[in-house]
Structure formats: structure tokens, C-alpha cells
C-alpha positions as CSV (number, residue, x, y, z in Angstrom):
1,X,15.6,-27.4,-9.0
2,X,14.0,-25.9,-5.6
3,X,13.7,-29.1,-3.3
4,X,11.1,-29.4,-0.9
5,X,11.2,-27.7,2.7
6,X,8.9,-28.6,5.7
7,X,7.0,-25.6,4.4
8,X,7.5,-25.4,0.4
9,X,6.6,-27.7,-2.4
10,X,9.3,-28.3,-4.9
11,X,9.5,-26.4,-8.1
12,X,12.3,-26.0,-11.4
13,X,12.2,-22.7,-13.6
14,X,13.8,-19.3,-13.7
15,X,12.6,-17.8,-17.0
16,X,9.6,-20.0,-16.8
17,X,9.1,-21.2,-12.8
18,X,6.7,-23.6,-11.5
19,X,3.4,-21.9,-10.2
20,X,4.7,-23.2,-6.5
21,X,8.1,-21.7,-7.0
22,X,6.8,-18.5,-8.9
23,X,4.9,-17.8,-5.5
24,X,7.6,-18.7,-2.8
25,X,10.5,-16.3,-4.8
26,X,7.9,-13.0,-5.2
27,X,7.1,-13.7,-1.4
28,X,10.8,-14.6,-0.2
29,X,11.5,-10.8,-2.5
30,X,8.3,-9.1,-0.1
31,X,6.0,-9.3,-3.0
32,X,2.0,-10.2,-2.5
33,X,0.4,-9.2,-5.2
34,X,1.6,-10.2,-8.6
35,X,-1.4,-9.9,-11.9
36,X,-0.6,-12.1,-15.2
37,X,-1.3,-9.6,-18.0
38,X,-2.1,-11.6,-21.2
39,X,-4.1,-14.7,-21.5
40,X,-6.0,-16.0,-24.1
41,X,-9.8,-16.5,-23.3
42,X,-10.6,-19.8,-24.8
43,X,-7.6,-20.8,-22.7
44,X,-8.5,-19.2,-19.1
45,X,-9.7,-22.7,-17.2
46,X,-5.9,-23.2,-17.3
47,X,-5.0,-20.3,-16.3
48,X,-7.3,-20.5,-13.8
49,X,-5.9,-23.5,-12.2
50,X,-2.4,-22.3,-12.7
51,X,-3.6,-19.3,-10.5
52,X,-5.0,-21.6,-8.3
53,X,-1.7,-23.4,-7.6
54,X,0.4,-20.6,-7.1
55,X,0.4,-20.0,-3.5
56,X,1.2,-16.7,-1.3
57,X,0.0,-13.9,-3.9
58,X,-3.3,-12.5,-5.0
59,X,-3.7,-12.9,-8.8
60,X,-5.6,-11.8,-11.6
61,X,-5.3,-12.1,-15.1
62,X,-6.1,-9.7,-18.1
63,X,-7.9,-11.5,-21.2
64,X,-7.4,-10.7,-24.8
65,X,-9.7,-8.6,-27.3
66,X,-7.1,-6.6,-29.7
67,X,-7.8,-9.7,-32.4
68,X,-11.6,-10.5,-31.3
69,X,-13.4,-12.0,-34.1
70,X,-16.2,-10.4,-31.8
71,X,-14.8,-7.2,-31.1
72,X,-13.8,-6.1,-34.7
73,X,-17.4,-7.5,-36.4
74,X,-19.1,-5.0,-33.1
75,X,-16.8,-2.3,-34.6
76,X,-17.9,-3.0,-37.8
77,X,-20.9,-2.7,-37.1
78,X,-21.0,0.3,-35.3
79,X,-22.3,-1.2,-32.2
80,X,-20.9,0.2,-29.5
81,X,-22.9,-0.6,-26.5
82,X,-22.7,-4.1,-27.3
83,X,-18.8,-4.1,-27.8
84,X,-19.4,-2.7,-24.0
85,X,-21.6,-5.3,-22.9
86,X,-19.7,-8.1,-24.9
87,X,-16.8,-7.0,-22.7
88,X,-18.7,-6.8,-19.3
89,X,-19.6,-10.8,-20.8
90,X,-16.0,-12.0,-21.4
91,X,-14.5,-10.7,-18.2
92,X,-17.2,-12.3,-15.8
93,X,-17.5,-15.4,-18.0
94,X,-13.7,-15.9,-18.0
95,X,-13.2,-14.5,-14.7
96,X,-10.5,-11.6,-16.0
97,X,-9.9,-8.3,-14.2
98,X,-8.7,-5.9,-17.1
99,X,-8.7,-6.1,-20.8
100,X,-5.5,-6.3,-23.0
101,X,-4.9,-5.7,-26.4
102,X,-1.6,-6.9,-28.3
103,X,-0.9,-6.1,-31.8
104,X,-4.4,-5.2,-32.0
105,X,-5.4,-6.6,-35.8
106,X,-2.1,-6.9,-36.8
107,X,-2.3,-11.1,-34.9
108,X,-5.5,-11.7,-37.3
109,X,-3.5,-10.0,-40.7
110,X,-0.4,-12.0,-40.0
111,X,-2.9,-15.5,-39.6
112,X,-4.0,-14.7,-43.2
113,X,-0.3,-13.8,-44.1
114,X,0.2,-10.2,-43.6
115,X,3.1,-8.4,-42.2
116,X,3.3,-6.1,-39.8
117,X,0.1,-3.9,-39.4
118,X,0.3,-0.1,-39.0
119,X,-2.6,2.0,-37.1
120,X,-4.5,2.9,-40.6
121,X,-4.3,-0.6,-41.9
122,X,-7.4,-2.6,-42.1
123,X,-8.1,-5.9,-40.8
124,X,-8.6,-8.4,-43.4
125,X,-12.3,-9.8,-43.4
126,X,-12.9,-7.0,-41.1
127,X,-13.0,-3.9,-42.7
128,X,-11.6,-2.2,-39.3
129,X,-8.5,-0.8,-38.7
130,X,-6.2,-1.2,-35.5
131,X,-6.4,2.4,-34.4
132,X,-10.6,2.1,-34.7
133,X,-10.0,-1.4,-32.3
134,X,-8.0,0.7,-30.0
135,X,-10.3,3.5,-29.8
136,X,-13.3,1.2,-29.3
137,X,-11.9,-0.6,-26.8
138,X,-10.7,2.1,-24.6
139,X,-14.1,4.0,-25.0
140,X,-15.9,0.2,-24.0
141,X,-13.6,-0.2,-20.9
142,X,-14.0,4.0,-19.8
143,X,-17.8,3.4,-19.8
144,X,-17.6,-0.1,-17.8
145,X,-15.7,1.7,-15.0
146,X,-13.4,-1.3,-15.0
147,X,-11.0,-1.0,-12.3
148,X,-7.7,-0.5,-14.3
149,X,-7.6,1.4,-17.7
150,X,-7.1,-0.4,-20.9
151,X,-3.9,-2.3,-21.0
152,X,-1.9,-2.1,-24.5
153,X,0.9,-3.9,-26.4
154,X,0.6,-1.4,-29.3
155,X,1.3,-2.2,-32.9
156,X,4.9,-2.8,-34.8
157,X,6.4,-4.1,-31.5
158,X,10.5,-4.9,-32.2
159,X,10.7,-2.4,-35.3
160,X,12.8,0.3,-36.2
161,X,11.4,3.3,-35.9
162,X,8.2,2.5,-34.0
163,X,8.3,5.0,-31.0
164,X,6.2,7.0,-33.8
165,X,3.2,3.8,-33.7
166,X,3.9,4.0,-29.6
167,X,2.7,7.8,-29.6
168,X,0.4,7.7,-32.0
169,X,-1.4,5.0,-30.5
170,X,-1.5,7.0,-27.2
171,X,-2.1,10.2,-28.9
172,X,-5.3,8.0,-30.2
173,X,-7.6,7.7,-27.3
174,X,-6.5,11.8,-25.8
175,X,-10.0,12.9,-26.5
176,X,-11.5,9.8,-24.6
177,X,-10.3,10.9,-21.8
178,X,-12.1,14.0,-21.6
179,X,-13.0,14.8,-17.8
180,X,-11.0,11.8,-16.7
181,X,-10.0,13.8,-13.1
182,X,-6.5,13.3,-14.7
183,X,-6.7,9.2,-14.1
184,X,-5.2,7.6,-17.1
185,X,-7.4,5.7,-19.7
186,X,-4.3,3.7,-21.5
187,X,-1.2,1.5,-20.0
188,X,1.3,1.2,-23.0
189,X,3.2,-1.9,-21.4
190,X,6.7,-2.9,-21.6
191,X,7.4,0.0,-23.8
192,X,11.5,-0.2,-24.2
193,X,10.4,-2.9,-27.0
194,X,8.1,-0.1,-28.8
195,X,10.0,3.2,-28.5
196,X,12.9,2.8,-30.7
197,X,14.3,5.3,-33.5
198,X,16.1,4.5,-36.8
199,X,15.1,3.1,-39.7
200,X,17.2,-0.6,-39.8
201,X,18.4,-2.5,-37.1
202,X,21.8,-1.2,-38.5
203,X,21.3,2.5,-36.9
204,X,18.9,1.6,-34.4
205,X,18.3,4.3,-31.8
206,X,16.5,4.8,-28.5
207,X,13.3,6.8,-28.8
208,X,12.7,7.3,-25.1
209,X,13.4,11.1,-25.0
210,X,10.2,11.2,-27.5
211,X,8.2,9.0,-25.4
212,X,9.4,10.8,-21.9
213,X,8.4,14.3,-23.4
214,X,5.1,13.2,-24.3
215,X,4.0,11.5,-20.6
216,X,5.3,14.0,-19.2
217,X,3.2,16.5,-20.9
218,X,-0.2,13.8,-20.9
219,X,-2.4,12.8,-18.1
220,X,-4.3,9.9,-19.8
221,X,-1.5,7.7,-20.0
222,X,0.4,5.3,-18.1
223,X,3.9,3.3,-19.0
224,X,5.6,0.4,-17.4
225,X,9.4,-0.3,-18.7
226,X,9.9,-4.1,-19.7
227,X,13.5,-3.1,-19.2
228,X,16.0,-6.0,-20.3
229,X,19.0,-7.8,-18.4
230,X,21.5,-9.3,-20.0
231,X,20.8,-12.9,-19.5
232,X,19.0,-16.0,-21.2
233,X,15.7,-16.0,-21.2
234,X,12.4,-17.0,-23.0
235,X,10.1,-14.5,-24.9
236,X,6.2,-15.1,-24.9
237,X,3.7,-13.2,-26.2
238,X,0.3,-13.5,-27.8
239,X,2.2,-11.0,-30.9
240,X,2.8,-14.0,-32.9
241,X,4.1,-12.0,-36.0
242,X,7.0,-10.5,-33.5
243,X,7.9,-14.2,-32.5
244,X,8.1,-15.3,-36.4
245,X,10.5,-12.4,-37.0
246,X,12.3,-13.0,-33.8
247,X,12.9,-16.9,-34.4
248,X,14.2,-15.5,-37.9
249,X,16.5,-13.3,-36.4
250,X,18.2,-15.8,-33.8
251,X,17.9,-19.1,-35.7
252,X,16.4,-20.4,-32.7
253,X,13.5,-22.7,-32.2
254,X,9.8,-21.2,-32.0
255,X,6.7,-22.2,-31.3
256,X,3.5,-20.4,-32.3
257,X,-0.1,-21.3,-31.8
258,X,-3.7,-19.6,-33.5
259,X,-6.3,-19.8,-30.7
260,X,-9.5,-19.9,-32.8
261,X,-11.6,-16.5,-33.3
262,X,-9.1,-14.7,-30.6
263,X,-5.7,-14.1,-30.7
264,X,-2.4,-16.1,-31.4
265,X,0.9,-16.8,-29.8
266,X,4.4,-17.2,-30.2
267,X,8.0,-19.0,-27.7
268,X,11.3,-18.1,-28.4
269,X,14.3,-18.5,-26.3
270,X,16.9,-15.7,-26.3
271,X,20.4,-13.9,-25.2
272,X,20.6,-10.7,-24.2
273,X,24.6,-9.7,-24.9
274,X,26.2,-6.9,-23.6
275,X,28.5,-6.5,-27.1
276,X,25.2,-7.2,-29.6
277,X,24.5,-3.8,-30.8
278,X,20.6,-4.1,-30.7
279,X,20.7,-5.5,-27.2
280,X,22.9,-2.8,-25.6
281,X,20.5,-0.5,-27.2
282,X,17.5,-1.9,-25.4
283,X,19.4,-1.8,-22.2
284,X,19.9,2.0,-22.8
285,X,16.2,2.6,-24.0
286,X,14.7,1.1,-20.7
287,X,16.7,3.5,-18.5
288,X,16.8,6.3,-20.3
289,X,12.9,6.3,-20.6
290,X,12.3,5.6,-16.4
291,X,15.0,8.4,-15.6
292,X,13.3,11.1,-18.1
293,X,10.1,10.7,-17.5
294,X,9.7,12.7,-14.2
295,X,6.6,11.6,-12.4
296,X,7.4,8.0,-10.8
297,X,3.2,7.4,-10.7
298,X,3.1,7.3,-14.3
299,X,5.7,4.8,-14.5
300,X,5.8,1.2,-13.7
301,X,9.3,-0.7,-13.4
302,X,8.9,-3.9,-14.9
303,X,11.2,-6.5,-16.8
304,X,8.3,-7.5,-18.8
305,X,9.0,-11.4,-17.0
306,X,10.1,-13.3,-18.6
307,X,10.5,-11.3,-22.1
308,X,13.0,-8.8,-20.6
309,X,14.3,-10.9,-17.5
310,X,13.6,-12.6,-14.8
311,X,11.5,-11.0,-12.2
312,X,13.9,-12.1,-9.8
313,X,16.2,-9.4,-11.2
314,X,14.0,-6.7,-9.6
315,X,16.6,-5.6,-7.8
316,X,19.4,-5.1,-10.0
317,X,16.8,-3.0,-11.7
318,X,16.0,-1.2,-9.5
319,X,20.1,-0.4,-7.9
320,X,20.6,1.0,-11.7
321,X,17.8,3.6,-10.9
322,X,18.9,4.5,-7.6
323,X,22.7,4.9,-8.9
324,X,24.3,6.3,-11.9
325,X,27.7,4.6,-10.8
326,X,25.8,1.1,-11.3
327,X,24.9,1.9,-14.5
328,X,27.9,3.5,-15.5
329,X,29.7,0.1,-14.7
330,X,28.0,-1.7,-16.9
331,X,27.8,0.7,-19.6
332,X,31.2,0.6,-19.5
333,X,30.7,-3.1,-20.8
334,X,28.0,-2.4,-23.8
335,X,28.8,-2.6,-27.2
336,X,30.8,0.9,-28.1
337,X,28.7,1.9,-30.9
338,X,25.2,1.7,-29.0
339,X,26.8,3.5,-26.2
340,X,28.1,6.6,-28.0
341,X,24.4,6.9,-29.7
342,X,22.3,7.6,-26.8
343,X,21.8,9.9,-23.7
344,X,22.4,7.4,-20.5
345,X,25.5,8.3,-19.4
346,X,24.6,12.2,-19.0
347,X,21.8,11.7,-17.1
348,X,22.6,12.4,-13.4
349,X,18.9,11.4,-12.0
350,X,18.9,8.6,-9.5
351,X,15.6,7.1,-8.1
352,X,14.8,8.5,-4.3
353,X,13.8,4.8,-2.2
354,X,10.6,6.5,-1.9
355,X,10.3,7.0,-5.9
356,X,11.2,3.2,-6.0
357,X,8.3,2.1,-3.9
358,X,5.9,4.4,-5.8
359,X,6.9,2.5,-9.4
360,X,7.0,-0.8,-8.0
361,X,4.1,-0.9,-5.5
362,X,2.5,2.2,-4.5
363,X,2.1,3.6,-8.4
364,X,0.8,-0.1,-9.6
365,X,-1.3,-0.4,-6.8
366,X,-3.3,2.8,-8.1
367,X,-3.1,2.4,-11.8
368,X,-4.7,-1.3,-10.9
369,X,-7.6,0.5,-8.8
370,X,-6.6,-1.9,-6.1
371,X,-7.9,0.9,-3.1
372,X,-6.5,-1.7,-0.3
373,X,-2.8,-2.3,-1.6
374,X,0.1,0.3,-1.9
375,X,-0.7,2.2,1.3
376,X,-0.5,1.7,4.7
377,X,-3.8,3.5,5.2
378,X,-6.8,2.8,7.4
379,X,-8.6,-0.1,5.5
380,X,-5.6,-1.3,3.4
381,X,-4.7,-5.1,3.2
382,X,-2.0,-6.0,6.0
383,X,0.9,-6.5,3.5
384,X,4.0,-5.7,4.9
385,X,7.3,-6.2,3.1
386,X,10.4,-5.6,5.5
387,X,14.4,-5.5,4.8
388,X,17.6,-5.3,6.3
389,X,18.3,-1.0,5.2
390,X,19.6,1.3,7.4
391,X,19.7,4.2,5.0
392,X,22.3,5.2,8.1
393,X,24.3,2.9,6.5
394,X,23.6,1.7,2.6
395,X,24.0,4.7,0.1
396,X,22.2,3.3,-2.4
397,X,23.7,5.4,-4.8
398,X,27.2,4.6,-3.9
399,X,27.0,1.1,-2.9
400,X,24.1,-0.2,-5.1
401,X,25.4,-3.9,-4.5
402,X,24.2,-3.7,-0.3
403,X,21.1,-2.0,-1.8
404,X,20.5,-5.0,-3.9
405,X,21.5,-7.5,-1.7
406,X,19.1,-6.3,0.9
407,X,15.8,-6.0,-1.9
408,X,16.7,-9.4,-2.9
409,X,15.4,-11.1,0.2
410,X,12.6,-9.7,2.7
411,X,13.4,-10.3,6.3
412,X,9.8,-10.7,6.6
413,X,6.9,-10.6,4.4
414,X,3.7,-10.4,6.2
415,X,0.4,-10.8,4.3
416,X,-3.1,-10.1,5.3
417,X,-1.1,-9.6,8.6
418,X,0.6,-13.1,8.8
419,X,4.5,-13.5,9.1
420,X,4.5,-15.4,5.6
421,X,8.3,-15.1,5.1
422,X,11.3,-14.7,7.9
423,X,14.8,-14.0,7.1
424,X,14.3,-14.2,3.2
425,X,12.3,-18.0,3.5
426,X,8.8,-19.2,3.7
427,X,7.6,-20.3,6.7
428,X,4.0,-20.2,6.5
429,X,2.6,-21.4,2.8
430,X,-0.9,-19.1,2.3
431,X,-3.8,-19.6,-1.3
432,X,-3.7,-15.5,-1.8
433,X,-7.2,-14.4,-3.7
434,X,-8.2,-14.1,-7.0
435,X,-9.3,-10.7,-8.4
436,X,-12.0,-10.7,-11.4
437,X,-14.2,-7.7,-12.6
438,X,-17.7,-7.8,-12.6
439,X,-19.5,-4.9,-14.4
440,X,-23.3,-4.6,-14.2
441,X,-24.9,-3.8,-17.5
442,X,-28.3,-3.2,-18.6
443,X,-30.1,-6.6,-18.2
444,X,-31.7,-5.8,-21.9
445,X,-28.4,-5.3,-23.3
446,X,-27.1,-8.4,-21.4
447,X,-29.6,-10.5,-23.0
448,X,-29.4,-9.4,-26.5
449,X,-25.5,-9.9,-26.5
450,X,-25.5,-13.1,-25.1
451,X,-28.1,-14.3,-27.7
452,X,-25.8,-13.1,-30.0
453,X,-22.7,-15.4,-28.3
454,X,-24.9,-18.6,-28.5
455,X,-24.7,-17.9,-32.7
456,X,-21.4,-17.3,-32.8
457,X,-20.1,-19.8,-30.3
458,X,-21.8,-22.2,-33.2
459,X,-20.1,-20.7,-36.2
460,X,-16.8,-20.0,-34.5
461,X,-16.0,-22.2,-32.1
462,X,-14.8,-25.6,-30.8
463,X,-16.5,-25.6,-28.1
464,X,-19.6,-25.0,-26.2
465,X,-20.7,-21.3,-24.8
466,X,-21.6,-23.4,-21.5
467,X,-18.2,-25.4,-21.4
468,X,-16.4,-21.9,-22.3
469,X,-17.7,-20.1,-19.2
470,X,-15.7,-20.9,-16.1
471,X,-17.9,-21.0,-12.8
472,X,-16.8,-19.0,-9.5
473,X,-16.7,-22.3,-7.5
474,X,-13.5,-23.2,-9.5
475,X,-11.7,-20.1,-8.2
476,X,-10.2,-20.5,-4.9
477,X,-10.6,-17.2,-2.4
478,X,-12.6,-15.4,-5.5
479,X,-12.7,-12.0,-4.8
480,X,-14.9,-10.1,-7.9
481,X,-14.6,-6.5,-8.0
482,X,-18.3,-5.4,-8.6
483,X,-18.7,-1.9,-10.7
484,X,-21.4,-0.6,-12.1
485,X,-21.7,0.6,-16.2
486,X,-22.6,3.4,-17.9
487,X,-24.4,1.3,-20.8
């Protein structure tokens, strides 16, 4: 429990904080900008006013398409430009900024029973496969000009084995790229939980050295870690299949939703222990993919909150990049048997401060296509995170717990060029914007596809295509991003 300040509204949460407290801790940390990267269409009004509520931070949000009803019957069909301009529809209609896919048609084969849905697999009902969703909907997003590049949860999350499905599905969409001027066209997203090796969770290995080799030989693709901490937490995802095996696994309790013609869901709590074999190996598997794969703009560090850990743990993350004797001290305290099967402990590569700033803010700033954040530039927003190092002083390499101590609370914070935080508090409480992407299409194209929705929204829906679409006047400080499309 947060109590109220003469500045701050209450809150309660740590794996799952209030919107008022999730605000006040990524400011009080020097954070302004903070996008929520899976939500549910059918569900955005909430999320939406959850947005709304959360004070000091510009926001956006990244709707769902890997199990469209819409998107594979497009695909089907072979209608490509549609799939384009049924995109271009959802994201101004709902007010998102990128698209996401999770599990792409593996959600919609586990609804009718299925188990866990390979590339070459088809959809049932569908007739498509998940490899011809991914490719579709990295070639609809590439000819919107969307601001950030298609945004992936990729198939057989939480398997043995499934760094293979990880850089297959990457390998997928390499010829898409084409004449890309070396910008990516794919974010594979928390990927510690999709780069494993083995076959069983018995000898389960880490994969990153496969998944480092390939980035670092690729242009078209973009990672962010989802590296763990050894904590309680909550996993969410809209990959309810990998929540039913997950609440198997633990014994704990789940919850798990099916939101109509779009996607699905799944809650479970969990316990990251240092001695449980699998866990220590996702530790390892984080690390050892942000320290091998060399170029820090390809790489996002993330915790995948709340899935991994807190985002409040930022810092101890990012003290085990910048210094192997941090991470040697707590692999010291892993289970034996993970330790001895990986490659951690001889990597000598520590994270410059500068590499740091590039993976968490810098780096994302560019992969987002936000052109006034990350930079200090002529034109950029007045965001200003400051702290207590004197690099005269704090080796972060040999005393990582200064290093942390210091990241852990801005002195100040200063957003659009406001003192928004002092000495690691709030003392001025700012709305922050809301990002959304709004692609122009061909008005002949826009017609046809939105004749098309008014069908559907009968057959498929709920509710109504008018009580679906959310209207910019709910949207405090809405900020579109206005691009024009190639269809």
C-alpha cells in the first residue's frame, strides 16, 4: 500500500500496480514513456481508460491480430490489400499504435482443443497456417508504414526445444524486408521464454548462442530480453495454451478468458527459485542472449513486466550487464546442474553506461519510430532523466550495488521540460499523451473493408461495429501518428 502524498494518489500492486502507482514508480525511476504491448481489441475502451488514469507517462498500446477471425479468413482468401486496410481500420478504430501477434493460430487451435501449434500447422476452420499469418501480417504492417515494425510473441512459447520455432519464425519474413535501409520489419519479444534447447524440461538448455548468432548476422530483426528475477510474480498473456500448461505445471490457480473472434488469455501466479532447475536456466538464457548479441540497438532490456519481474527491478538488471562480479554472485546461488550447462560464467562482456541507455531508451525509442524521444537532439521532447553517478566514483562493474542504488531513483525527472520528480519523489503529478497510428488508405479500399466489418460485426460479434469503435474525444492528450500507405 502507497498512501497518499500532497502530490500522489494512493495505489497497492507490485506485480500488478495500480495505474496511479504504475506511473509515480516509472517516473520516481526517470522513465516517461512506457507502451503496453498486448491488448485485446474488443477490450481497448478499458484499456483506454486505464491509460487514461495513469499519470506522468506517454502510452500506447499494441492490439491483437495473430488469432483474427478477420485476419486468417483475408489470408484465406488471398486478399492482401484488404488484410492491409483491415489493419489501417482496427488501429484507428481502437486507437492502437503497433500490431501484435501472440501464438499466432496456435490461441484459436487450442479454443477448439488443440495443442501446441507449430509454423506449418493449419488453423482449424481456417485453412491457414501460422507461418502464412506471420508473413501476412508483417507484409500488411511494411506497406502501412506503421511507425514500429510488427511486434511478435512467436509460436511454442515455454517448450523445450523451441529456439528452432524462434528463428524460423524470423528467418520467415527475411525476404520481406527486401530494401528495408537495414530498419527491422519483426520485434521477437521477450525471447528468453522462446530460445531454449533440449528436448524435456529434464535437459533443458539455453539456446541464446543460436539466437545471438543469428541477430547478429540479420538486419530485419529486433529482440527485447523478458529476462527473469527471482521473485513472485504474476504471468499474463493473451497465449492462453502456455498459461493452461503453466497452471499444470505449478498447481496454481489460473484464470483464462476467449475474447470472441480475437484472441484469448490466461493469469497465473508464480516463483522464480534460484535452486529450480528450469528457473536458474531462464535466468542464464536472458543474460547470455543480451551479452552475445553485439549490437545494443538490436536489443531491448526488458523483464517482460510482470511475466519475468517487476519493472521496478530495472536496475538489478541492468547492474548484472554492467558487471560480471554481479552475476557471478548470484550464479554462485543457481541450481548446480543448470549452472554447469551453459556459457554465463565465461563471458567477460559487461554493458558500457552508454550501451545501457541505448537498450533501454535510446534503442527503443528508434525501433518505436518515436523521432522525438531517445535523443537530446534539436526537436526532441524535453525528457530528462537525472541521477546521483559520478563515474569518478561508482565502477559499475565493481560495485554494481551504488550503480543500482543510484538507477533506482532519479534525482530529477523532467518531462516535456517540467521538474516532474526531485530527489527520487513526485512533486508535480502530469496526464502524459497517448500515441495511436493513423494510416491513410485508399478511400475505395476503406469503404469496401468496412462494408465488409458491418457483416461480420453481425455474424461474430456481441456487440455493435458503432459501440466497438472508441472516439478520439475519450482519449486524453491524443496524439495520432498520421502515415501515409502504400495500398
Amino acid at each position: 500500500m502507497k498512501p497518499k502524498t500532497a502530490v500522489k494518489r494512493s495505489g497497492v500492486g507490485t506485480s500488478c500496480p495500480s495505474t496511479f502507482t504504475t506511473g509515480y514508480d516509472y517516473s520516481e525511476m526517470g522513465y516517461t514513456t512506457v507502451f503496453e504491448p498486448a491488448n485485446p481489441p474488443l477490450k481497448m475502451l478499458h484499456v483506454i481508460d486505464e491509460l487514461n488514469d495513469t499519470p506522468m507517462l506517454d502510452k500506447a498500446c499494441y492490439p491483437l491480430f495473430g488469432n483474427n477471425w478477420h485476419v486468417m479468413e483475408y489470408l484465406k482468401d488471398n486478399r492482401h490489400d484488404e488484410l492491409a486496410a483491415y489493419v489501417a481500420w482496427m488501429l484507428k478504430s481502437v486507437k492502437g499504435y503497433a500490431v501484435k501477434l501472440v501464438n499466432p493460430g496456435g490461441v484459436e487451435n487450442w479454443k477448439w482443443g488443440g495443442e501446441t501449434t507449430p509454423l506449418d500447422e493449419p488453423v482449424k476452420h481456417f485453412d491457414v497456417t501460422p507461418r502464412q499469418i506471420i508473413q501476412g501480417m508483417c507484409n500488411a504492417v511494411k506497406r502501412l508504414n506503421l511507425p514500429h515494425q510488427m511486434h511478435i510473441h512467436a509460436n511454442m512459447l515455454g517448450t523445450p526445444g523451441n529456439y528452432e520455432t524462434a528463428l524460423e519464425t524470423l528467418d520467415s519474413v527475411r525476404q520481406i524486408a527486401g530494401a528495408n535501409d537495414g530498419k527491422p520489419i519483426i520485434h521477437l519479444t521477450h525471447v528468453q521464454f522462446n530460445i531454449y534447447g533440449g528436448t524435456n524440461w529434464m535437459n533443458l538448455s539455453s539456446g541464446a548462442e543460436h539466437l545471438a548468432k543469428y541477430i547478429n548476422n540479420h538486419n530485419h530483426a529486433s529482440i527485447d530480453i523478458g529476462q527473469i528475477v527471482f521473485s513472485d510474480t504474476t504471468t499474463m498473456t493473451a497465449d492462453g495454451p502456455f498459461e493452461f500448461k503453466l497452471q499444470g505445471m505449478t498447481g496454481a490457480r489460473w484464470i483464462n478468458g476467449d475474447i470472441e473472434a480475437e484472441t484469448g488469455c490466461g493469469i497465473v501466479p508464480i516463483h522464480y527459485k534460484k535452486s529450480n532447475y528450469v528457473h536458474a536456466i531462464m535466468w542464464i538464457t536472458g543474460l547470455e542472449a543480451s551479452l552475445m548479441i553485439d549490437d545494443p540497438w538490436k536489443v531491448c532490456m526488458t523483464t517482460d513486466h510482470p511475466n519475468g519481474g517487476y519493472f521496478t527491478t530495472y536496475p538489478r538488471v541492468m547492474a548484472w550487464l554492467m558487471s560480471k562480479k554481479a552475476r557471478q554472485k548470484l550464479t554462485n546461488k543457481v541450481n548446480k546442474r543448470a549452472r554447469s550447462k551453459t556459457a554465463l560464467e565465461s563471458l567477460d562482456r559487461e554493458y558500457t553506461f552508454s550501451e545501457v541507455l541505448i537498450s533501454t531508451r535510446a534503442g527503443t525509442a528508434r525501433l518505436l519510430g518515436l523521432k522525438n524521444k531517445g535523443h537530446l537532439g534539436v526537436g526532441a521532447d524535453a525528457d530528462i532523466a537525472i541521477h546521483d553517478l559520478d563515474f569518478r566514483k561508482i565502477d559499475p562493474s565493481t560495485t554494481p550495488r551504488k550503480f543500482r542504488k543510484a538507477m533506482q531513483k532519479a534525482v530529477y525527472t523532467i518531462k516535456d521540460g517540467e521538474i516532474v520528480v526531485k530527489d527520487g519523489e513526485v512533486v508535480k503529478s502530469v496526464p502524459g499523451r497517448i500515441y495511436w497510428a493513423d494510416a491513410k488508405v485508399s478511400d475505395d479500399l476503406a469503404r469496401m473493408v468496412e462494408s465488409d466489418l458491418r457483416q461480420k460485426f453481425q455474424d461474430y460479434y456481441t456487440v455493435q461495429m458503432s459501440n466497438y469503435i472508441i472516439a478520439e474525444k475519450h482519449i486524453v492528450n491524443s496524439t495520432p501518428v498520421r502515415v501515409n500507405a502504400e495500398v
